[in-house]
N, C-alpha and C positions, 0 to 999 in steps of 0.2 A: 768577589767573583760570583757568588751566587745571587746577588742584587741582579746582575746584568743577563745571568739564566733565568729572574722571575717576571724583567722588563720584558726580555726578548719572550717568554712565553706569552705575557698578558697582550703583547704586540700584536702577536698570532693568533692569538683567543678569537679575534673578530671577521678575521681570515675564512671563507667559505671552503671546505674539504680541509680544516685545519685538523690533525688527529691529538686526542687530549695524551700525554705523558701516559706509559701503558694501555694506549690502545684502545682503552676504553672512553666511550663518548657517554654524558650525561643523557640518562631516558629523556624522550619526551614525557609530558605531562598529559595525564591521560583527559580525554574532554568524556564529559557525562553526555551520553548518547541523548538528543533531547527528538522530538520528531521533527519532521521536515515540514508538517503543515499543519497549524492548529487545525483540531477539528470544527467543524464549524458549526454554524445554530442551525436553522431551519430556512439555510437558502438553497440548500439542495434540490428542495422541492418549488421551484418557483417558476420551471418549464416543464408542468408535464404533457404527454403526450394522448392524446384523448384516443383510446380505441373501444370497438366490438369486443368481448368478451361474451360468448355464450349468450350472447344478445344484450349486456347489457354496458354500459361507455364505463370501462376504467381509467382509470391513470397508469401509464407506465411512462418507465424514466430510461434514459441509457445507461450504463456502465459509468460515465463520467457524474453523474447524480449521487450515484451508492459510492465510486469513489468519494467525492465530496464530502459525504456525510459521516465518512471515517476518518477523515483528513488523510485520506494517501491519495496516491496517483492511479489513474485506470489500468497501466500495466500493473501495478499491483495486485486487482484483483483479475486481470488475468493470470497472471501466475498463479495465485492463489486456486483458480478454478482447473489449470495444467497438473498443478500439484494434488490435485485432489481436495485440497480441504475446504474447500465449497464447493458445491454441484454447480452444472453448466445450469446457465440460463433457459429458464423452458422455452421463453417469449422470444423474437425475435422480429424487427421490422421486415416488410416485403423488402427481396433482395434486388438490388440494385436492375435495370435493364442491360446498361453494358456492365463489362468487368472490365480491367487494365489490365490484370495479370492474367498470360496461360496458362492452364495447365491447373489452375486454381479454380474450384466450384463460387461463385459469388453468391453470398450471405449477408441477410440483414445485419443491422446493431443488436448487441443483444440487450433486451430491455427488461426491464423488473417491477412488480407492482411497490405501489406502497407498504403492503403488509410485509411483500419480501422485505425490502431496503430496513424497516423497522425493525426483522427478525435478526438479522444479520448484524443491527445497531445495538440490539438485548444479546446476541452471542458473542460478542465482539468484546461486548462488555464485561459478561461474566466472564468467561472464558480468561482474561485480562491480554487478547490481544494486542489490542492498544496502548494497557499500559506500560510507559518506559523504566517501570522501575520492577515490573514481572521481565526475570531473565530466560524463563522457560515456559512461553504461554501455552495452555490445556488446549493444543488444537485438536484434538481427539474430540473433546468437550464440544469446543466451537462448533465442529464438523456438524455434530450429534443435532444438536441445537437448531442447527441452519437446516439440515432436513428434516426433522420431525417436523419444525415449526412452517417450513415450505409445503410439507404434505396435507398436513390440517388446514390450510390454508386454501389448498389446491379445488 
């Protein structure tokens, strides 16, 4: 008899919302968090945008550049600037002539020099933002890092 209760369960084993004998289902298997986008080399920098600066032609990048260069997404470092742990963007292009949305003031991109994107690249670093295997990165650290190194800059 008990042969035919081990058939009859191994039957069901394969069954989708099959419940295991006590109710209890086998954990998933955990996946090791890996990032979503290597980071990458030095193609970040390979559209910069030529401006005036205090009279003199820098290079600024957009948002999706500095993302690049961390390997995340640009919402990324919006959140990242929402949440405080980067400062806003000083730079920003001339804002658009029309806008689509009411009620909305219209704003350039926000853009970033080279020295920023760099600094952000050395606190990111230290800090061990980036790294997947840091489970509580020093964003205090990061923060510290990205402004000083923005002001001396400045």
């Amino acid at each position: 008899m008990s042969n035919n209760i081990d058939d009859f369960d191994k039957a069901l084993a394969d069954m989708p919302g099959y419940q295991f004998p006590g109710g209890i289902k086998p954990r998933r298997k955990s996946r090791t968090q890996e990032p979503k986008v290597e980071p990458a080399d030095d193609s970040w920098d390979s559209t910069p945008r030529i401006m005036k600066r205090k009279g003199v032609d820098t290079e600024f990048f957009r948002v999706g550049a500095l993302a690049q260069s961390l390997g995340l997404t640009s919402a990324a470092i919006r959140k990242w600037e929402s949440q405080g742990r980067m400062p806003l963007s000083r730079y920003r292009s001339p804002a658009p002539k029309t806008h689509g949305v009411e009620g909305k003031k219209p704003m350039g991109h926000r853009l970033y020099t080279r020295d920023q994107i760099e600094i952000v690249i050395l606190a990111a670093t230290e800090a061990g933002v980036l790294d997947p295997d840091v489970t509580r990165p020093n964003w205090s650290k990061f923060t510290k890092i990205v402004v000083d190194g923005w002001k001396s800059k400045s």
